[in-house]
C-alpha positions as CSV (number, residue, x, y, z in Angstrom):
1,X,5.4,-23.2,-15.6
2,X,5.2,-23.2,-12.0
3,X,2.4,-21.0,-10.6
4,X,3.0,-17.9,-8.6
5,X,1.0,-15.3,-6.6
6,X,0.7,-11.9,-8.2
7,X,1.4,-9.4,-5.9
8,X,-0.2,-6.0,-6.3
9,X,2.0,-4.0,-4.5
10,X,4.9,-5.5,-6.7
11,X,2.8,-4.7,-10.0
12,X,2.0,-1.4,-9.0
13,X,5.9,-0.3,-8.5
14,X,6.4,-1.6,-11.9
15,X,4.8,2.2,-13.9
16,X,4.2,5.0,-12.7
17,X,1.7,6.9,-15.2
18,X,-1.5,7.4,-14.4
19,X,-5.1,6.5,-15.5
20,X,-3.0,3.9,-18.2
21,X,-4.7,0.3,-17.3
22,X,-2.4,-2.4,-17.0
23,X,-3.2,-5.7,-17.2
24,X,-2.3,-8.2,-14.6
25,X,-4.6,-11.7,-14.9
26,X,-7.3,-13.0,-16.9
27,X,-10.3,-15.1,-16.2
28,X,-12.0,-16.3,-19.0
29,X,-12.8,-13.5,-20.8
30,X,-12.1,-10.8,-18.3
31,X,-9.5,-8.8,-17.4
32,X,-8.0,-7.4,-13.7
33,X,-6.4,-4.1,-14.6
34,X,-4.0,-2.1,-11.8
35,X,-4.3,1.8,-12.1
36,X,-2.8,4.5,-10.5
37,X,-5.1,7.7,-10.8
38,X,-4.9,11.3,-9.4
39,X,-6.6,14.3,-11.0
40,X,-10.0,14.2,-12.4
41,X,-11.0,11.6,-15.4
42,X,-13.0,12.4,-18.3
43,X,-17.0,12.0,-18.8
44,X,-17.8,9.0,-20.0
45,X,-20.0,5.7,-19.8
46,X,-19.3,1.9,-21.1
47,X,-22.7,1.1,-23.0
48,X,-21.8,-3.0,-23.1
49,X,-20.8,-3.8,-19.5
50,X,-20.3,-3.0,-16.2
51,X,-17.4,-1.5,-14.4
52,X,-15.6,-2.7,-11.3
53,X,-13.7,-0.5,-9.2
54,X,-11.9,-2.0,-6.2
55,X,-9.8,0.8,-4.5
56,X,-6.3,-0.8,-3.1
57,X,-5.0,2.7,-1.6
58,X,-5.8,5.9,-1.5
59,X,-9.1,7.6,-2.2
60,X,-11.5,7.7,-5.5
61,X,-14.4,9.8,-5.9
62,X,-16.7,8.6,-8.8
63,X,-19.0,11.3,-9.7
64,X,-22.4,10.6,-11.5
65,X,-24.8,13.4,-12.7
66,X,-27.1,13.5,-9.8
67,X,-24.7,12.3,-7.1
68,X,-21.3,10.7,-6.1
69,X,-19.9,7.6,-4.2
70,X,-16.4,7.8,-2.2
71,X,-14.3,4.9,-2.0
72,X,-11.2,4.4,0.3
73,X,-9.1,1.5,0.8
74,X,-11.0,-2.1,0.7
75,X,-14.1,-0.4,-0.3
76,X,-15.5,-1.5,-4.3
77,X,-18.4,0.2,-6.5
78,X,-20.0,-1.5,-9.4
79,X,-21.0,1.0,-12.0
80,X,-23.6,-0.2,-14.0
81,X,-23.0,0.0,-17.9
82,X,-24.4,2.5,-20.2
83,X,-24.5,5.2,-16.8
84,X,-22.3,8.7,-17.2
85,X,-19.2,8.4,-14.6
86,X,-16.2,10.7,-13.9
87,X,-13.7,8.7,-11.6
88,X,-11.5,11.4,-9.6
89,X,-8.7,11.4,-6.7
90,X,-7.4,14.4,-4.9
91,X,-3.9,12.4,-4.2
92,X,-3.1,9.6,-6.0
93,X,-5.1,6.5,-5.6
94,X,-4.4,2.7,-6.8
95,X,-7.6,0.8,-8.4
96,X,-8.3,-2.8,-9.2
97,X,-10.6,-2.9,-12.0
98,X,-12.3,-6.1,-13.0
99,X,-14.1,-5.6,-16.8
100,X,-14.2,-7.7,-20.2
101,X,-11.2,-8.2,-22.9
102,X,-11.4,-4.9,-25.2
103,X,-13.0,-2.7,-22.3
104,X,-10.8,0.8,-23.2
105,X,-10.9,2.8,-20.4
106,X,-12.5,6.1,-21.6
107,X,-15.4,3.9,-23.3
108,X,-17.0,5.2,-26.0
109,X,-15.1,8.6,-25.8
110,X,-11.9,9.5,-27.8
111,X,-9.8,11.2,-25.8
112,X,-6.5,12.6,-24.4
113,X,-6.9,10.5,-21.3
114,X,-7.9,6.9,-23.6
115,X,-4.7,4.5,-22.7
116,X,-3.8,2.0,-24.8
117,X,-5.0,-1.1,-24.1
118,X,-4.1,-4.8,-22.8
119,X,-0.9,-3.9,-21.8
120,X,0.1,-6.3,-19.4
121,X,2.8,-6.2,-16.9
């Protein structure tokens, strides 16, 4: 197999649904997930690991209880695991997210908004 650059801006024409993770590479035993989000996301926290959230375009808010943090393009946030989040975008915004095999995006909450997961593309 001959190796090839992924290209996130070809990936990310490839769906068009959003907060549904899709998985684009794997290092050892993590994933790096494209998503396209707009709207607000659901409470919710990841008890085992981290999340990564590397915004590509567009603007993400990631509200905590006590505070938020704004993202735009080129910026990242590391939310520690086990702490309440709410990811949200006014307009739609496209994410990197870096996180373990298995990680489902709404963590420990079953929900509407929990995509299936390790879909790759």
């Amino acid at each position: 197999m001959e190796p090839r650059a992924i290209n996130f801006k070809d990936k990310l024409a490839t769906f068009s649904e959003h907060w549904s993770p899709k998985v684009i590479a794997e290092m050892n035993n993590y994933q790096f997930k494209l998503v396209k989000v707009q709207g607000e996301f659901a409470w919710h926290d990841h008890p085992d690991t981290d999340e990564v959230f590397i915004v590509i375009s567009g603007n993400l808010e990631i509200e905590f209880r006590d505070s938020t943090v704004s993202l735009g393009p080129g910026e990242m946030y590391v939310v520690p695991k086990g702490v309440e989040h709410k990811p949200k975008s006014q307009q739609e915004c496209e994410i990197l997210l870096v996180e373990p095999r298995g990680v489902v995006n709404t963590g420990d909450v079953d929900g509407e908004l929990t995509a299936e997961n390790n879909v790759w593309i």
